[in-house]
N, C-alpha and C positions, 0 to 999 in steps of 0.2 A: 088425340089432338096434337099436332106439332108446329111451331114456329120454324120461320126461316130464321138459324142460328147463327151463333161464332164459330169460325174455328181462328184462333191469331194465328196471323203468319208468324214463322221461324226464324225470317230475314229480316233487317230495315233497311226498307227501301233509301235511296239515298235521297240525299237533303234538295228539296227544291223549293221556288218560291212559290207553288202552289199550299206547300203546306207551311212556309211561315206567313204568308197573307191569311191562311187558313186557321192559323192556330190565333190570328188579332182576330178576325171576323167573330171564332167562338167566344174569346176573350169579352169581344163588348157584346156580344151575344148573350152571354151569362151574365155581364154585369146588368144590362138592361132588362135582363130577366126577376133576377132578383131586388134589381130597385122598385120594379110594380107590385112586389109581395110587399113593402112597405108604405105605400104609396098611404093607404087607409090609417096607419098610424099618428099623423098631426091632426087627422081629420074625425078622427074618433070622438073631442067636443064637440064639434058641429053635429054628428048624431045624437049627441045627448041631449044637446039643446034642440035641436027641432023633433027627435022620437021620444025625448025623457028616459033614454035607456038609463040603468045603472050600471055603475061600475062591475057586477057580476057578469052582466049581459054582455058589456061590452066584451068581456075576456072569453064568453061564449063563442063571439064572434073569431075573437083570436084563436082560439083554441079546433076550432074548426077549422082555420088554415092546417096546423098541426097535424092535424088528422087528415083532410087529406095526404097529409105531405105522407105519414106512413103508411097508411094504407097506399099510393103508389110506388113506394119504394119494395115496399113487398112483392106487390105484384109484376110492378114493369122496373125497377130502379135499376135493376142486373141484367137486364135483355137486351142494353145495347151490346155487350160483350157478344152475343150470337146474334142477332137483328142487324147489327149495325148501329153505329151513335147517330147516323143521320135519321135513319131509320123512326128512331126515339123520340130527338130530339125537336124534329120539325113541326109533329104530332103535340108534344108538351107544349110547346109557345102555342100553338093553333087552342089549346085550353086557356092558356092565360088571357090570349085575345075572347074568347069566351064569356072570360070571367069579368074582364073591364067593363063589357056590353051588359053585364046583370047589372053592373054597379050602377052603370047610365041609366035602369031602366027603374028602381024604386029604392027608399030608402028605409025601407021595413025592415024587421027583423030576420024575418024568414028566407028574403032575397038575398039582404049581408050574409047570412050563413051559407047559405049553399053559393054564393059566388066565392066565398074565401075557403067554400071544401076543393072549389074548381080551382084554386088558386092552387090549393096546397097538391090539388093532384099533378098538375103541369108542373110544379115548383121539384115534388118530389122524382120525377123524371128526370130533370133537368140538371140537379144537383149532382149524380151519381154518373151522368152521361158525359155533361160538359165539362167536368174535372177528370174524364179518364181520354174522354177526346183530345185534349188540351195536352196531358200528357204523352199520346198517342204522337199528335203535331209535334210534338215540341223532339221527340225522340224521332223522327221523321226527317225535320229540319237540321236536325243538329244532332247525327249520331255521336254517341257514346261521351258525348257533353253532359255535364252537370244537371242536375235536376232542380238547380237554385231558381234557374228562368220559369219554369214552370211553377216552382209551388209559391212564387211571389205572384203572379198574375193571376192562377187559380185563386189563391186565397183574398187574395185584393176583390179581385171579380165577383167572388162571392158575398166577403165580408164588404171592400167596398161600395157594391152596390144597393145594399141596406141601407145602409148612409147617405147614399145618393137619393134614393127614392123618396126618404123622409122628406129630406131638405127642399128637393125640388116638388114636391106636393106641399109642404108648408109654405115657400113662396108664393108657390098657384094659388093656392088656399087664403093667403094673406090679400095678396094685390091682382090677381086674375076675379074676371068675371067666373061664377059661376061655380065656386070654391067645390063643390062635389062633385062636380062633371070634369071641369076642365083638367085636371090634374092624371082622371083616366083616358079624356082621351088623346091627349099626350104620349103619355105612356103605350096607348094601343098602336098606333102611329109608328113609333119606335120599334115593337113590336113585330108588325109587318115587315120595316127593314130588316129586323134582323131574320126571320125568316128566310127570305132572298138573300143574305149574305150566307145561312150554312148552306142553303140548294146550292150555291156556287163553293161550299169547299170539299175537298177531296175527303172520302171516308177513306177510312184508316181499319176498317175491321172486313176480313173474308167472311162471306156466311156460306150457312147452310144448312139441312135439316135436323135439328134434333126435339125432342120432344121438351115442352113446355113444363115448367115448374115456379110453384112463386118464390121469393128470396128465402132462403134459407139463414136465418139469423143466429148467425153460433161464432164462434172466434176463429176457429180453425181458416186463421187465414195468416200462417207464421206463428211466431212465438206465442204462446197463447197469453204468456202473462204481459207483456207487451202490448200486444192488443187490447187486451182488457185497463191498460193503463189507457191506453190512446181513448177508446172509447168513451171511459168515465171522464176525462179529461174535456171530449167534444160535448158533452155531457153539462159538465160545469159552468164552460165557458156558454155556452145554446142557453141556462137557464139565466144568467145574464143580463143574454142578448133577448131572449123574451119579456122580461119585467120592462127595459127598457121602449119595445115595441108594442106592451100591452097597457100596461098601466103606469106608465110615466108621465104619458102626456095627462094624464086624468091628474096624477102626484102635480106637476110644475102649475095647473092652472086650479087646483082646489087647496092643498095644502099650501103649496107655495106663493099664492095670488099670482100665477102671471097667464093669463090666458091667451096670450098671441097667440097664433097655428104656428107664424114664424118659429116665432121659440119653441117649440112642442116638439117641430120638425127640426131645429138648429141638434136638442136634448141627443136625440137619436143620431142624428149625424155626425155628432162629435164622439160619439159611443162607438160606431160602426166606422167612423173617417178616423177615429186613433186606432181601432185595433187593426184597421190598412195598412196605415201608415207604421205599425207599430215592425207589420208582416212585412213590409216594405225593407226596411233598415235594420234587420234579426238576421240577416239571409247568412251574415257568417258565422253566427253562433251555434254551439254546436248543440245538439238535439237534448242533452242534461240543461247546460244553460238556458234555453230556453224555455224549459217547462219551470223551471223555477224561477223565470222572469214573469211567465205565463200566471204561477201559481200566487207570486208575494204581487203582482198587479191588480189579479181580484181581488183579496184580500184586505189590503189596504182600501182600494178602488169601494168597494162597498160597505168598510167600514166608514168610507167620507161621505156617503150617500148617506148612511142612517144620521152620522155628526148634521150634516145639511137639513134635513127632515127635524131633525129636533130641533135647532136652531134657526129653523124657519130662515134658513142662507141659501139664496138662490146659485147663489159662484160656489159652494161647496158642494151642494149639490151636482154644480156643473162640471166643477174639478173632480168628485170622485167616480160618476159616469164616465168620464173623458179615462180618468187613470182604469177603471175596472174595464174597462173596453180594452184598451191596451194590453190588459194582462189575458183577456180571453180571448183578443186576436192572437197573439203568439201561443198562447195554449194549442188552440185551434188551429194553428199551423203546422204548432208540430206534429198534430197528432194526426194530420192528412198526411206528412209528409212521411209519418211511419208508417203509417198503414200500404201507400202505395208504395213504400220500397219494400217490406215486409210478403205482400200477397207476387203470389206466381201471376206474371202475364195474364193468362189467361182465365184468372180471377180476379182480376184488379178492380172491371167494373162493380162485381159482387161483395167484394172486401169493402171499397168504399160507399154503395147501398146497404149494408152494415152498419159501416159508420155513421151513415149520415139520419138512420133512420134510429140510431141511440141517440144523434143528437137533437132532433129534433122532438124528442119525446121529453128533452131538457129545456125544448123550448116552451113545449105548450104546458107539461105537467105541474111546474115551480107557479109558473104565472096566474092558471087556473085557479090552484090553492090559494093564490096570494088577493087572487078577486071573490073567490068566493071566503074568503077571512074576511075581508074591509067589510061585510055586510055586518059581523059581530064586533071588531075590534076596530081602533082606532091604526089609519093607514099608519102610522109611524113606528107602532106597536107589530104591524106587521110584517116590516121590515125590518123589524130588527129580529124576528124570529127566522124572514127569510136567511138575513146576514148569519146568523148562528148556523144553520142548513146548509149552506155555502160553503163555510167556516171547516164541517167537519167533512165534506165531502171534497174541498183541495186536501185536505188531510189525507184521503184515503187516494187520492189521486198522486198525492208525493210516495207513499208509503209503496203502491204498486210499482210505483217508478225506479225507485230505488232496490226492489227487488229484481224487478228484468232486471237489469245493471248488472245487478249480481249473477243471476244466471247466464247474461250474457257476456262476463267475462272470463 
């Protein structure tokens, strides 16, 4: 069995405005991708109140994004590199649009789950494609220019639109009619346009035949100890960004008394809109600085989350989401940004389906454990064992850091 493959061109072509119209198109292409993977996060009390899920259920629910997110990184996350990213990536949004219409269509349990595996399948595509396309554009546009343009839009795109999805589903959610519907098909809408925006932009990959294979998940993509910092790193920052996406909004409206959707969706927003904004304004610091910005951001950032949680303080809570975000967007930055200068061309898609499919396994595995504890222990109790977990894993994140360093000086 073979696919139509990669092989990358040798040359770059020169800079047109085909490919910096092309490289915005993907830009909100991705972001609008990634804000409908969040979409169901303010909205998660409304299931509970009208299906009576529990808090385990609900991270079921999450946890099955997850999963599909790696299971398609596996299988397709590396194949735009030989397919083509348009290839890939037209196919993944056509899932996501998919997955909206399940949401429309019941709010059982069994439907949430397999629409947010369909989520995670299209997401996991999406992730590995639209950050090497982007790439691709941007070194198209703007030969032998810096790579600063790129990994702030990529990572905005990705991270910001986490951010964005909350928020704008926790509005819809708040003040729109129809708080379960309307917010997907919104999002599905968007969706469609962005499909007609990649059919109009220039691929960037030659193919051709070679035989089929699923990702290959090993490091051998540059220095090895370097990658495996980067990795653990995306790692970190992913498990985060999932407490925030899974069981937050359950945390702000049970522990904390506030049950708005607004606020549910604001919690997240500001978690995913600082670690943006964080990757926004880092762009000159250098790749040491910034894991150590990355690293004392969580740390702090989720020591004020459990301070919040005890003291039943809704602004401390909101302050140390707001700062742990921060420090796991710039983590998460830099650790794209190694990776993709680290991997040969024409591994680059598979170097970062690597990455993205370590970090995602940060997303769903922390949060999973952290939903199936609240059934025995008290949520606050929980968190503070996640914060210790945390605690020793930037540890081992600085520690590998600091040796590349060394080896690579």
């Amino acid at each position: 069995m073979s696919l139509l493959l990669d092989s990358p061109a040798t040359e770059r072509p020169a800079a047109s405005v085909r490919h910096a119209r092309g490289f915005w198109a993907v830009a909100g292409t991705f972001l609008v991708a990634m804000a409908y993977s969040t979409v169901p996060a303010p909205l998660f009390p409304l299931y509970v109140a009208r299906e009576g899920f529990s808090t385990f259920a609900i991270t079921i629910v999450f946890a099955a994004f997850a999963v599909g997110v790696v299971i398609s990184l596996v299988l397709a996350g590396h194949v735009s590199d030989w397919a083509g990213r348009k290839t890939v990536l037209i196919p993944a949004l056509g899932l996501e649009i998919v997955s909206a219409l399940l949401f429309l269509t019941s709010t059982s349990l069994p439907v949430l789950i397999v629409a947010r595996v369909v989520n995670g399948l299209g997401v996991g595509m999406i992730a590995a494609t639209a950050t090497a396309y982007l790439y691709d554009l941007h070194a198209r546009h703007r030969p032998g220019a810096s790579p600063r343009r790129f990994e702030i839009v990529s990572t905005a795109a990705n991270i910001g639109g986490l951010g964005v999805g909350a928020l704008v589903a926790g509005v819809l959610a708040q003040y729109a009619p129809s708080p379960l519907s309307t917010p997907y098909v919104v999002l599905a809408v968007l969706l469609v346009v962005s499909i007609a925006a990649v059919a109009l932009t220039p691929e960037t990959v030659v193919r051709k035949q070679v035989p089929y294979r699923p990702q290959r998940i090993s490091a051998d993509h540059g220095d090895r100890t370097g990658y495996f910092a980067a990795a653990l790193g995306a790692f970190a920052a992913f498990a985060v960004f999932g407490v925030f996406t899974s069981v937050s909004p359950g945390f702000v409206a049970g522990e904390l008394h506030h049950p708005s959707r607004l606020l549910a969706g604001l919690v997240v927003f500001l978690v995913f809109g600082g670690a943006a904004l964080a990757q926004t304004v880092t762009g000159g610091l250098t790749p040491t600085a910034k894991r150590t910005l990355g690293l004392g951001g969580q740390a702090l950032g989720i020591l004020l989350v459990v301070a919040g949680m005890s003291a039943t303080s809704f602004p401390l809570f909101l302050a140390g989401g707001a700062i742990a975000g921060v420090g796991a967007g710039v983590q998460f930055k830099a650790s794209i940004g190694a990776v993709s200068s680290m991997a040969a061309p024409e591994k680059r898609g598979e170097a970062l389906a690597t990455l993205f499919f370590i970090a995602y396994l940060g997303l769903s595995v922390p949060s999973l454990s952290i939903g199936l504890a609240t059934r025995f222990l008290a949520p606050t109790t929980v968190m503070t064992w996640f914060a210790g977990f945390l605690l020793v894993l930037l540890a081992g994140v600085a520690a590998l850091s600091r040796r590349a360093l060394r080896s690579g000086a």
